[in-house]
C-alpha positions, 0 to 999 in steps of 0.5 A: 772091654766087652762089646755093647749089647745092642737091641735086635729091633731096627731104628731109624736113628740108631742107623743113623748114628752107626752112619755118622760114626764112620765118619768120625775122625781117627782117635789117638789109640791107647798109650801111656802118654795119650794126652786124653788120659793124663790124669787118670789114676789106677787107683781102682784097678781091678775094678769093673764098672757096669754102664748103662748108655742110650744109644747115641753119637755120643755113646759112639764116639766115647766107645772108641776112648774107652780103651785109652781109659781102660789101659790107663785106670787098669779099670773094664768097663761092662758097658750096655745100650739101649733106645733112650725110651728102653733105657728110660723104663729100664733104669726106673725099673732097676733103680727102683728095685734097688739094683747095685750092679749098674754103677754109673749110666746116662740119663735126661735130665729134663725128662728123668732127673728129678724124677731120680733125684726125689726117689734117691737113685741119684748119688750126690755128686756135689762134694766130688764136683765142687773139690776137684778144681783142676776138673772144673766144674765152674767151666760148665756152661750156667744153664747147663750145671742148673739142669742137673741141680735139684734142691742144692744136689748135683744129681749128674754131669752134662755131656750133650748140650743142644739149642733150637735153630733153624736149618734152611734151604739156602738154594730155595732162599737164594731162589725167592730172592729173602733173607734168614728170618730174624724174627717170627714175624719173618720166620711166617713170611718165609715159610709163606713164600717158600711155601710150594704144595704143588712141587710137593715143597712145605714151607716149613716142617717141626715137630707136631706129635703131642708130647714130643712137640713141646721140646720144639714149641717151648722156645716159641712159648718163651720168645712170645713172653709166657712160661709153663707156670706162672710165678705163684707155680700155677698153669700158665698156659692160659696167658695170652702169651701162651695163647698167642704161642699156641695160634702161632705155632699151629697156624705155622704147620697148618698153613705151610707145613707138610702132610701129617705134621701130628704124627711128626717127632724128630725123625719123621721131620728130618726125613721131610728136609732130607728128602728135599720137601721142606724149605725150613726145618726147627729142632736140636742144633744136635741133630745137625748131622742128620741134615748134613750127612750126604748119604742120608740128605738129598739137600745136603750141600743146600743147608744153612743154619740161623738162631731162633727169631726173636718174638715180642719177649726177644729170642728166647730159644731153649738151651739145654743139658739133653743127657747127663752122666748119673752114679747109682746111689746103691753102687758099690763102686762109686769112687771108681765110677766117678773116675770114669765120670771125671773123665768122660767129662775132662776138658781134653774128652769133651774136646775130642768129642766136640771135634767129632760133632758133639756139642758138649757143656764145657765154656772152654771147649766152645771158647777154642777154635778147635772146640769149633771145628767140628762143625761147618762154620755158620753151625759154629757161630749160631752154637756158639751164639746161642750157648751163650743166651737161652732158657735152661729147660724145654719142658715143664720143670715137674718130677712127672715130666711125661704127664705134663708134656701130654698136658701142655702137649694136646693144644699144640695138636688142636691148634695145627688140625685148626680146632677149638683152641681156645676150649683146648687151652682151657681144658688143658689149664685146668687139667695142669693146674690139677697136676701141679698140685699134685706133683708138688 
């Protein structure tokens, strides 16, 4: 198998991700009768296969089985791997040139998906899902599978399943005397109490950029009762729902959250808990490892995980497929490439990449004690919990998703800096109404 090729430029996540690699557990080496390849046929060897992979925990830990796979199928993988915006523009780019070389790849498909599905990149994965019934497509948790159907076609597999959660600093808690919120009323409150500019503490961080603090805000929009669209498929952005969703939230980073929360996706966020100046931190139970990873975290030893609170529609976090497994629909080499799928995906992988911190879609896999001890044991309950509960998108349910997120995106903005919401709102509504007519 060739080495990936890999991007020149220096990420904070990727450096991340090669850190929390190393400390994966040893992996069975390739053989014969290596549990994690029965099944495999040779059926296509010879073949070689063209991936295309973000760069990820994921990605990392399944390089270190593609071995097994490959001495097992008599199949070589050419694998590639790029930022997941990079991968993005360089899928829509090759796809929509009609390329026949990458055979199978990695997308997001609340971001990507339908956008693929609608342009036919996507091949059809229904028929191959649905007869190989000691693969089990029914053992894909609900949610998950819909996130990867589009007008009756299975446009992909999951890999990466996520939820929001809060980490929080059980020693700062433990100190103020308060319990874990179990509602947004509670949530404000802690963050109140906890709250200590002076000693350079912010009650709470999150995500405040545009575009990427919709993820992150959309399980307060649900768990306050309102939805991205109204039922008739209009905006419904202007429900008092939303609009409580919106104060809420922006009254949360204004008042107790850190300095130049706006300019704040994921990683920037993290940082502030790592360092230790953040009581509270809401994101992907996916991310889990970058608050616990003692060489990057400050506060490691300190960090507790709860489920989402629940708001006046109960707690409706989001519960989501963040990446999936794609077959170009040009490939040449679809069968060989669903192979590969079909093993990526087997219960015995998704097993060994949930032991190695990947929350995979499998019912089965999160079923098992085993499935569970990738994770510390408060982690594993509230995953567990919630996969089990949840709305399956975090996002608008558009084919231009990038479009609407800078929409619903710009009044989170207004609301944290303590602006005109309600002339935000507006403008916002009227703008999404005028998209959504015409993405349909």
């Amino acid at each position: 198998m060739r080495k990936s090729t890999f991007l020149k430029a220096v990420s904070f996540a990727v450096t991340i991700a090669f850190a929390l690699a190393a400390l994966l557990p040893a992996l069975p080496a390739a053989a014969q009768d290596n549990p994690l390849t029965a099944g495999v046929s040779k059926k296509f060897a010879g073949t070689e296969l063209r991936l295309i992979f973000a760069n990820h925990p994921w990605n990392n830990t399944i390089q270190r089985l593609i071995p097994a796979f490959e001495q097992a199928s008599g199949m070589s993988l050419r694998i590639e791997s790029y930022f997941e915006d990079q991968l993005s523009q360089k899928l829509q780019v090759g796809l929509t040139s009609g390329t026949t070389t990458a055979d199978a790849f990695m997308f997001r498909p609340l971001q990507e998906g339908r956008l693929f599905a609608k342009n036919g990149w996507l091949f059809d994965l229904k028929a191959f899902a649905e007869a190989d019934k000691d693969w089990n497509w029914e053992d894909f948790q609900e949610a998950a599978r819909q996130t990867v159907t589009f007008e009756g076609i299975v446009f992909g597999v999951p890999i990466v399943t996520e939820r929001q959660v809060i980490y929080y600093r059980k020693d700062l808690f433990a100190a103020k005397g308060l319990s874990v919120p179990k509602t947004l009323e509670e949530l404000e409150a802690a963050a109140k109490a906890l709250n200590d500019p002076a000693n350079g503490i912010a009650g709470i961080v999150m995500r405040g950029q545009r575009a990427a603090a919709v993820t992150q805000f959309s399980s307060f929009l649900y768990s306050f009762g309102g939805d991205w669209t109204k039922e008739d498929g209009t905006s419904g952005l202007d429900t008092p729902e939303a609009r409580a969703a919106y104060e809420f939230y922006g009254r949360l980073l204004r008042e107790y959250g850190p300095q130049g929360t706006t300019n704040m996706s994921w990683p920037q966020a993290v940082a502030v808990l790592q360092q230790g100046k953040a009581a509270m931190w809401i994101d992907a139970d996916s991310l889990f490892l970058n608050a616990t990873d003692p060489s990057r975290s400050t506060v490691a030893k300190e960090i507790g995980f709860a489920p989402f609170p629940a708001g006046p529609a109960g707690a409706r976090q989001y519960n989501i497929t963040s990446w999936a497994l794609g077959i170009n629909e040009l490939s040449q080499n679809k069968e060989a490439a669903w192979e590969f799928v079909k093993w990526a995906t087997s219960a015995p992988v998704v097993m060994e990449l949930q032991k190695g911190g990947n929350p995979g879609p499998r019912i089965s896999v999160w079923a098992s004690p085993e499935g569970l001890s990738g994770f510390p044991t408060e982690y594993a309950e509230v995953a567990k919990l919630q996969a089990a509960r949840g709305v399956g998108y975090d996002r608008p349910r558009v084919i231009s998703v990038g479009r609407a997120r800078d929409i619903v995106g710009a009044p989170i903005v207004v609301a944290i800096e303590g602006g005109d919401l309600e002339a935000a709102i507006k403008q916002a509504h009227e703008q999404f109404n005028a998209f959504l007519r015409e993405d349909r």
